[in-house]
C-alpha positions in Angstrom: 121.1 121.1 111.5 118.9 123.9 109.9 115.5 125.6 111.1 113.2 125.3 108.0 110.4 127.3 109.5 111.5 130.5 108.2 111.2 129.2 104.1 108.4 130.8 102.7 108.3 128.8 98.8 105.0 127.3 97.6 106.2 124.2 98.5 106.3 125.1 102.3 103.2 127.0 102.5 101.5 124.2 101.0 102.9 121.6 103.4 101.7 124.5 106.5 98.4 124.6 105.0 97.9 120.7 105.2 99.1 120.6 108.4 96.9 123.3 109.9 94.0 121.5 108.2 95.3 117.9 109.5 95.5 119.3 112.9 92.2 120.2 113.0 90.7 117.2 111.6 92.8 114.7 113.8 93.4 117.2 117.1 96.8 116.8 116.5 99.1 120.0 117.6 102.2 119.1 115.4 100.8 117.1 112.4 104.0 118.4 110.2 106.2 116.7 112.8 104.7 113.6 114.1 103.6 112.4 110.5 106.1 114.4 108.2 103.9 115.8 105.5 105.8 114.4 102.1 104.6 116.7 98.5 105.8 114.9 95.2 105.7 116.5 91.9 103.2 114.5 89.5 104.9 113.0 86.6 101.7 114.0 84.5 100.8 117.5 84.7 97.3 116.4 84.7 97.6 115.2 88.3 98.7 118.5 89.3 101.8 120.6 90.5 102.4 118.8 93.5 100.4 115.2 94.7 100.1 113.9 99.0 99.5 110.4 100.1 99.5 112.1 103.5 95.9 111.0 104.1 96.9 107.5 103.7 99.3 108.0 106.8 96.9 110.0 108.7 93.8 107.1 108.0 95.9 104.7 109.4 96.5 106.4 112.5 92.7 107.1 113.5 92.1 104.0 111.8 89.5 105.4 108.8 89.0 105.5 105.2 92.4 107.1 103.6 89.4 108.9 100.9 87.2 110.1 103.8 90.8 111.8 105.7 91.7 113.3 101.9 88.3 114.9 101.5 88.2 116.3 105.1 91.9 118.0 104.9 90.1 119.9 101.8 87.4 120.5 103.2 89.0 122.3 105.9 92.1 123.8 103.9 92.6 127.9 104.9 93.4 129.2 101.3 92.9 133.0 102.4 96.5 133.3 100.6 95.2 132.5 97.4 97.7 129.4 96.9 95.8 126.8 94.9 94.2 127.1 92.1 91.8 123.4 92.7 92.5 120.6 94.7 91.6 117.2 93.6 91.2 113.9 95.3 92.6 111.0 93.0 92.4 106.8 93.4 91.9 105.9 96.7 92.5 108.9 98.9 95.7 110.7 97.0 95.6 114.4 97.2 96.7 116.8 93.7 97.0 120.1 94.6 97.0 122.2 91.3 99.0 125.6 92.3 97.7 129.0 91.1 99.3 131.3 88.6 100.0 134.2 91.3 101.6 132.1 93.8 104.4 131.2 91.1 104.5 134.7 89.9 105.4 135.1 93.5 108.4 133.1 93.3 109.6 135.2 90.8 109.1 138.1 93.1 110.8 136.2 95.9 113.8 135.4 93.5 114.3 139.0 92.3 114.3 140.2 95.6 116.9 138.3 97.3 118.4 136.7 94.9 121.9 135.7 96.6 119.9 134.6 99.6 117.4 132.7 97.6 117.2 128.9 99.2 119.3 129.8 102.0 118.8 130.8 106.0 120.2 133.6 108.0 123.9 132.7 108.8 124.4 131.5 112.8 120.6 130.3 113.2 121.5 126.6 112.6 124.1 124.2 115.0 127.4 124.7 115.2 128.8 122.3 112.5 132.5 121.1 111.5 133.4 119.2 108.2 136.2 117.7 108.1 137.7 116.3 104.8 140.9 115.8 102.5 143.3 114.8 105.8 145.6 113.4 102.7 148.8 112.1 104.7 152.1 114.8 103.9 153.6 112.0 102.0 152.8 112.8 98.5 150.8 115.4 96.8 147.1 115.0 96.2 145.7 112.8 93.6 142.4 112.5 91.9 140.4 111.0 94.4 141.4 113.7 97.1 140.1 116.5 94.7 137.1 114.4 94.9 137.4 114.5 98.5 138.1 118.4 98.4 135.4 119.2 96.0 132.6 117.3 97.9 133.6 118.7 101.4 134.1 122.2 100.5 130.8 122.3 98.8 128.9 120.3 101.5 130.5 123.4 104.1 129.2 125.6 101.5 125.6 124.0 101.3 125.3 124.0 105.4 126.4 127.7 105.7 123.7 128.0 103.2 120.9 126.6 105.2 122.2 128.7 108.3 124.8 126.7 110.0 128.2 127.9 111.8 130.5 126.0 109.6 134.3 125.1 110.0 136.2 123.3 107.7 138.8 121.6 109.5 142.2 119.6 107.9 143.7 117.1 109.8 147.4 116.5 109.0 148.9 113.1 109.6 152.0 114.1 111.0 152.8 111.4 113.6 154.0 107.5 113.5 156.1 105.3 111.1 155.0 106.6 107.6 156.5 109.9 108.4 160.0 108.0 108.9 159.3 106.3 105.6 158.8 109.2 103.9 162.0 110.5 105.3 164.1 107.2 104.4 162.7 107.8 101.1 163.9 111.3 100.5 167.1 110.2 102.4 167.6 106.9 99.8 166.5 109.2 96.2 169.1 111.9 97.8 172.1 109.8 97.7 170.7 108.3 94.6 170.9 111.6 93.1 174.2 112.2 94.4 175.3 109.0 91.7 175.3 106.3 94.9 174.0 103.0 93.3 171.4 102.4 96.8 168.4 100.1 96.5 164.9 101.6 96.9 163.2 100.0 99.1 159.9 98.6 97.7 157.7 99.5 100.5 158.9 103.5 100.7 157.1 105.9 98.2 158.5 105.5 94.7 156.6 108.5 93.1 158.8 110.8 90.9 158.1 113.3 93.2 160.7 112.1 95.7 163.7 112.2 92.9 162.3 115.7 92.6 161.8 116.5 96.3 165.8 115.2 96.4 167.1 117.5 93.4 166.0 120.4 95.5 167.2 119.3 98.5 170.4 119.2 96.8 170.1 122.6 95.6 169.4 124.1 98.8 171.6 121.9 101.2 174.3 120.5 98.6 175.8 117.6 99.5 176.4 118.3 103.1 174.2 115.0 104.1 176.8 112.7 101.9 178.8 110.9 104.3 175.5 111.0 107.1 174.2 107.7 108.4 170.8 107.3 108.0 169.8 107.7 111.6 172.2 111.0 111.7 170.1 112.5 108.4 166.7 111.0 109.5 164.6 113.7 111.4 166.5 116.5 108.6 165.4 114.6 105.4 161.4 113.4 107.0 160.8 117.3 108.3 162.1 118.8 104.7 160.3 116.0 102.4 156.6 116.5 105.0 157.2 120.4 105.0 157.5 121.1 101.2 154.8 118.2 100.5 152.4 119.7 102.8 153.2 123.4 101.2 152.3 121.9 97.6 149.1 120.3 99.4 148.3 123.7 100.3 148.9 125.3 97.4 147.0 122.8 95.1 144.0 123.4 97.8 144.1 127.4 97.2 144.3 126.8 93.6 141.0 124.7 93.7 139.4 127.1 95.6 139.4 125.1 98.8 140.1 126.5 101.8 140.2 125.3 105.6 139.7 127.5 109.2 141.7 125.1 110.9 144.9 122.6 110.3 144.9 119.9 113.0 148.3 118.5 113.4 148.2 114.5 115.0 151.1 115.6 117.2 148.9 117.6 119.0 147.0 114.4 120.3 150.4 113.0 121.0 152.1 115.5 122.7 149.1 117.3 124.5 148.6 113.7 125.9 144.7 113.5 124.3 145.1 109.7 123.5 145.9 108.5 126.8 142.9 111.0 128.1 140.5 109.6 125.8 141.9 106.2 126.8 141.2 107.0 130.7 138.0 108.5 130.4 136.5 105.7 128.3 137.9 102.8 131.0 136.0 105.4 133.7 132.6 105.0 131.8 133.5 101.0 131.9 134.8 100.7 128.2 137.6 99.9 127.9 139.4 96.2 129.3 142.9 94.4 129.1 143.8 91.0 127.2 146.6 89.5 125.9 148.9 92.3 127.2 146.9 95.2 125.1 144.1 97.7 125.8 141.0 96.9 124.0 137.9 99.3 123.8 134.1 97.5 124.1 132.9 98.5 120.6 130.6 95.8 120.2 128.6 97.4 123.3 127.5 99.9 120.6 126.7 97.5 117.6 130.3 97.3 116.0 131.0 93.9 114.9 134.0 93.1 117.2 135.9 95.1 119.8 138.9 97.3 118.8 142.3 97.6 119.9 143.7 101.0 121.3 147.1 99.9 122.7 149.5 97.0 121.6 151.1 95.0 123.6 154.0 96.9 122.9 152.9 99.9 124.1 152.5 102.0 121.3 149.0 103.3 120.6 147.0 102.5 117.1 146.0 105.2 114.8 141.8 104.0 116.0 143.0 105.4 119.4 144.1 108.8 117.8 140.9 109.0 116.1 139.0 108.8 119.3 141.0 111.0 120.8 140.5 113.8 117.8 137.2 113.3 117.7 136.5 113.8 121.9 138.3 116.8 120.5 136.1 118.0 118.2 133.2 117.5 120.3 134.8 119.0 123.4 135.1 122.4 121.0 131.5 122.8 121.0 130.8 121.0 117.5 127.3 119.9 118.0 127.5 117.8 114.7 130.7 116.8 113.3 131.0 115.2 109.8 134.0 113.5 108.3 134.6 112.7 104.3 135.9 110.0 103.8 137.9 107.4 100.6 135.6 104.3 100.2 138.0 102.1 101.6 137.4 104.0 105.4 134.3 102.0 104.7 135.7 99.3 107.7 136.1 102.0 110.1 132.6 103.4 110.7 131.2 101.3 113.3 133.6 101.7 115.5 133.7 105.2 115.2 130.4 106.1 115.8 130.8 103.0 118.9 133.2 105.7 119.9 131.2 108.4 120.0 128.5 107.5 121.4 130.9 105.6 124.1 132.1 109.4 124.8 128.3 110.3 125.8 127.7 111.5 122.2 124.7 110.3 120.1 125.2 108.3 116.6 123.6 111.0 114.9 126.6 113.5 116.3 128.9 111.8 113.8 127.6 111.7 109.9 130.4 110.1 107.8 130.3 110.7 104.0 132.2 107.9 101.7 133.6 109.1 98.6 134.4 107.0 95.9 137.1 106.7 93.2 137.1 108.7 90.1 138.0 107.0 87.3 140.4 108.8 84.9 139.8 108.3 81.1 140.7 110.6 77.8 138.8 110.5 75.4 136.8 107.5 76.8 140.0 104.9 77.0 141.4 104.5 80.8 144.8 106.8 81.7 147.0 104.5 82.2 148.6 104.0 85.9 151.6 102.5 87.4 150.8 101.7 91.1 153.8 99.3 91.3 155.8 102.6 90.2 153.7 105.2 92.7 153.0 107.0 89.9 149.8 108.8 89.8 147.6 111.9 88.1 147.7 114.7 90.6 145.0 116.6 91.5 147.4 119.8 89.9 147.7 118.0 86.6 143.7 117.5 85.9 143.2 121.2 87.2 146.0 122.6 85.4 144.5 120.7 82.2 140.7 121.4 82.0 141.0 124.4 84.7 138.8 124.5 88.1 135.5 125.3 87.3 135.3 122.0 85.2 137.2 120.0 87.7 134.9 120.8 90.6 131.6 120.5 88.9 132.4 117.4 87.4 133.7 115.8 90.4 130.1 116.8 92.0 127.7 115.5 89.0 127.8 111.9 91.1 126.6 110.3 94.4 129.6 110.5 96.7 129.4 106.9 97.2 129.3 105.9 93.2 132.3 105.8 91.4 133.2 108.4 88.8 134.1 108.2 85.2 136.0 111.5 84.8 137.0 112.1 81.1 139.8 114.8 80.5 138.4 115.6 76.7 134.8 116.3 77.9 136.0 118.5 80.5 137.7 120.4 78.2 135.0 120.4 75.4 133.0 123.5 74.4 129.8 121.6 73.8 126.8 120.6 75.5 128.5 117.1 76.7 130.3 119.2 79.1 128.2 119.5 81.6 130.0 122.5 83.2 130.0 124.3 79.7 126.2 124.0 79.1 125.6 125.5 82.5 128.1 128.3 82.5 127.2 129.0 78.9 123.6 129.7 79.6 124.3 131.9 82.0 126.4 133.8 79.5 123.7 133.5 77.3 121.4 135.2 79.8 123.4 138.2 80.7 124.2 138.9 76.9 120.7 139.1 76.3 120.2 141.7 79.1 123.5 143.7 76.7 121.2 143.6 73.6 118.2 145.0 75.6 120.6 148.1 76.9 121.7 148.1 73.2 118.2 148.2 71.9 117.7 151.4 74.7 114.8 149.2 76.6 114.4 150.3 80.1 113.9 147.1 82.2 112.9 147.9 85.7 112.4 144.6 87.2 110.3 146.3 90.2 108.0 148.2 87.9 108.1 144.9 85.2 106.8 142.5 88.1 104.2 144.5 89.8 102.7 145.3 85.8 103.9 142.0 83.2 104.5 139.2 85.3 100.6 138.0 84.8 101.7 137.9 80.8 103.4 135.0 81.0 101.3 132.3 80.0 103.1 129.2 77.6 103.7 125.8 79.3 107.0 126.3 79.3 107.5 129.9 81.6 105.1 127.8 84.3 107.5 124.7 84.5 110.2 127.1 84.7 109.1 129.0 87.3 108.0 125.9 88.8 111.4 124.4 89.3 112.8 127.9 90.0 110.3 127.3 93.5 112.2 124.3 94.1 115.4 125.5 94.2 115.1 125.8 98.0 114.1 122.2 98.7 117.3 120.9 96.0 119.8 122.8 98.8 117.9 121.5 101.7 117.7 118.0 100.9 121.7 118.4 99.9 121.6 119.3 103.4 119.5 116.3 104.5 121.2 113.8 102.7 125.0 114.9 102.4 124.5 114.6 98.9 125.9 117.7 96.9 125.2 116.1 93.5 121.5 117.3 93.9 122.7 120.9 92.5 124.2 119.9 89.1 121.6 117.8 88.1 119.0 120.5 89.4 121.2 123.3 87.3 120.6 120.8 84.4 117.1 120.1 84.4 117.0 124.1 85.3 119.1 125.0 81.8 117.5 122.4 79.6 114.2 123.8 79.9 115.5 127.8 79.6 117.1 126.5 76.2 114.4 124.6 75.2 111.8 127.8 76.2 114.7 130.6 74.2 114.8 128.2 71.0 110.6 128.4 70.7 110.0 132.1 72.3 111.4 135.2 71.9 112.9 137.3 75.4 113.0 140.2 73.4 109.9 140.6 71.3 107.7 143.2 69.7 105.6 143.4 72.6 107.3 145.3 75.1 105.2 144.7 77.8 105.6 141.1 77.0 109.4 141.4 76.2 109.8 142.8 80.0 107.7 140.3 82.3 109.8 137.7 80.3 113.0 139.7 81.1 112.0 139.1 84.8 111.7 135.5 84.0 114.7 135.5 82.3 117.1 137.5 85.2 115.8 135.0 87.4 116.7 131.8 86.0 120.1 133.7 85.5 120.2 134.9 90.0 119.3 130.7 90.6 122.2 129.8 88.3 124.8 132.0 89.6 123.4 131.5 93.3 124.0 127.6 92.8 127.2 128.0 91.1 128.3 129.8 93.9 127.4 127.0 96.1 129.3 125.0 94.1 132.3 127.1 93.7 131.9 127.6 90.1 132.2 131.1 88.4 129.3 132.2 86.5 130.6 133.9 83.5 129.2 137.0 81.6 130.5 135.5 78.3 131.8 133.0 76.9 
């Protein structure tokens, strides 16, 4: 999904520099490739900036001593760039590469430069990508777990523009089959409800109070005109009002988290375009799909799924799996060369046959990435929120937002694996304090640009141009090098968010990235006596302050100039 080659952080040119040396020890032309060059960062700084067991695969492919391999790749390293400092060989054939002070001066220089495209690739370079996520049926307004959902998808659209991808973000509405006429029973029931007629609620329609407030402004707007209607009569009125006004909130509440989509996909399209039944034919063309028992299977278990899948009942009608096919022969047939859905936890049952279905459609398995998310688990001040499922009452995704606003909402919902659960406590999202993780980010930021104000106040002139061709080689305390260190690595957190699908990579990398700029502005002072020394560690500081704001951004966070 991305071209890498263009990166040009310590981290790549290292990885370039072993290969080139590789190649010509083993004669292989692609050493990067074949053998995937892995660099870790040494838990002891003794052992180096960055450590390779690469030898170790490379010995076992020419069958020789791992320690013999390791001292040929430095023997034959092309260092003309000045890179590394030493290179040591450690235990039996590991590799500690100890980076030179210039080279991370440089990635200061490379920061300051370009800051906003710091860690990212020229837009349109990578595949033509579509995420598709939230989908929440129109038959209630979005809860918790969709702003989960929303939050993760947007930022993972955000993360593979980033790395050069031509990203759409893609909604698809769930406007066909029996829950639509369920949701418009239940308006039609609440309505005459409202209107004082002792009905029954059904127990299997949606009880939320939404729907006796969908039904008071029905009332207001149509008055009682629907009375003395039959049910059947009122039907198709009361399901288009209640799934029109509950997909407008949906739509709002999206905007006012800062998500937005290129394209809503309406199910009736497959329907009435006839895309099901053409996905149905062309699969029983390629041989996959068969008859029994009066319905229309399709062979999944040609393609690993557990058991084959049904795509017609007996009855005739299709199954919502036979939609999904058809939507996602859609997708492909736009040109999407990857397509990757989010998903709730408990789609965890529909995978296989998904990806059966793909690859049934002449895709490849790696076409179709699916992203779980798990539930977020609402608590106030550490206790549980209490619930009613029984009742269909739920937080809404408005009520958390409209409570702890949607800077704290969206970085919180991203500071966990998609596929662990999340504690989500109302109270620390609204704290000013360093348990909020959102506050201790945004506040150092805030931090960083007021002390940029005091210098103007103070009438220093800070060039940053003039400061890094003349100071930079001042810094010198631990803490500026493990700074600018993890500044370098920037790049690799967005790619392997990339890699993995993982977005939480960011917040804990803007966390490790703040820590250590508090820790370094509680023990040294920006703005000193020594102006020399006051401006190479105002470059320092304006670029810690570019990486935060550049990953906020990718997170669709503000970064605020005070706080």
């Amino acid at each position: 999904m991305e071209n890498l080659q263009k990166m040009t952080t310590v981290r790549e040119r290292l990885k370039s520099m072993i290969a080139r040396s590789a190649g010509s020890v083993a004669g292989y032309r692609d050493v990067e490739a074949e053998l995937n060059i892995e660099l870790d960062i040494p838990r002891n700084p003794g052992h180096g900036d960055y450590a390779s067991n690469f030898a170790f695969a490379l010995a076992k492919r020419l069958k020789q001593n791992p320690r013999q391999i390791a001292s040929e790749i430095i023997a034959n390293l092309d260092d003309s760039g000045g890179l590394l400092d030493k290179v040591e060989i450690a235990g039996p054939g590991f590799i500690n590469f100890f980076i030179s002070p210039s080279a991370w001066y440089g990635t200061l220089r490379q920061v300051l430069e370009e800051p906003r495209k710091f860690g990212r690739l020229e837009a349109g370079e990578g595949s033509a990508v579509q995420v598709e996520f939230v989908s929440a049926n129109p038959t209630g307004p979005l809860h918790i777990g969709h702003g989960r959902g929303a939050a993760i998808g947007d930022v993972l659209a955000n993360l593979l523009e980033a790395r050069g991808c031509r990203v759409q973000r893609e909604y698809y509405i769930n406007d066909a089959g029996n829950q639509m006429e369920t949701l418009g029973r239940s308006l039609y029931y609440r309505y005459r409800q409202e209107l004082g007629e002792k009905i029954e609620f059904p127990d299997n329609h949606y009880r939320g109070e939404y729907m006796r407030e969908l039904a008071r402004e029905f009332i207001s707007e149509r008055g009682e005109a629907f009375r003395a209607s039959s049910l059947e009569e009122a039907l198709p009125v009361f399901t288009e009002y209640a799934s029109r006004r509950i997909f407008e909130g949906i739509r709002e509440d999206l905007d006012q988290f800062g998500v937005r989509f290129d394209k809503w996909f309406s199910e009736r399209e497959l329907h009435d375009g006839g895309l099901i039944q053409k996905s149905i034919d062309s699969l029983r063309e390629s041989g996959f799909i068969y008859e029994k028992e009066g319905a229309v299977w399709f062979k999944s278990t040609a393609f690993g799924d557990e058991k084959d899948r049904v795509v017609v009942r007996a009855n005739g009608a299709s199954t919502y799996f036979a939609a999904d096919l058809a939507y996602h022969r859609n997708k492909f047939e736009r040109g999407f060369q990857t397509v990757i859905d989010v998903w709730g936890a408990d789609h965890h049952g529909y995978i296989e046959r998904m990806l059966a279905g793909v690859q049934a459609m002449g895709g490849s398995r790696d076409a179709l990435r699916i992203v779980l998310v798990q539930l977020v688990n609402l608590l106030r001040g550490g206790q549980p929120v209490a619930m009613s499922t029984r009742g269909g009452e739920f937080v809404t995704l408005r009520e958390v937002v409209d409570e702890v606003g949607k800077d704290a909402t969206r970085f919180l919902f991203l500071t966990r694996r998609t596929d662990s659960p999340l504690d989500f406590d109302l109270e620390v999202a609204k704290s000013r304090s360093n348990d909020n993780p959102v506050f201790y980010v945004q506040y150092a930021h805030a931090r960083l640009c007021s002390i940029f104000e005091v210098a103007r106040e103070r009438g220093l002139e800070f060039d940053w141009r003039r400061a890094a061709d003349e100071t930079l080689h001042l810094l010198q305390v631990r803490e500026e090098f493990e700074i600018m260190k993890l500044l370098a690595e920037y790049p690799e957190v967005v790619a392997e968010c990339v890699r993995s699908l993982q977005p939480h990579y960011i917040p804990y990398y803007l966390h490790q990235l703040v820590s250590l700029f508090h820790g370094y502005y509680h023990d040294n002072r920006i703005l000193g006596e020594d102006v020399e020394l006051t401006r190479a560690r105002l470059c320092l500081a304006l670029a810690i302050k570019e990486v935060i704001a550049n990953a906020l951004s990718l997170l669709g966070v503000t970064a605020p100039e005070k706080m």
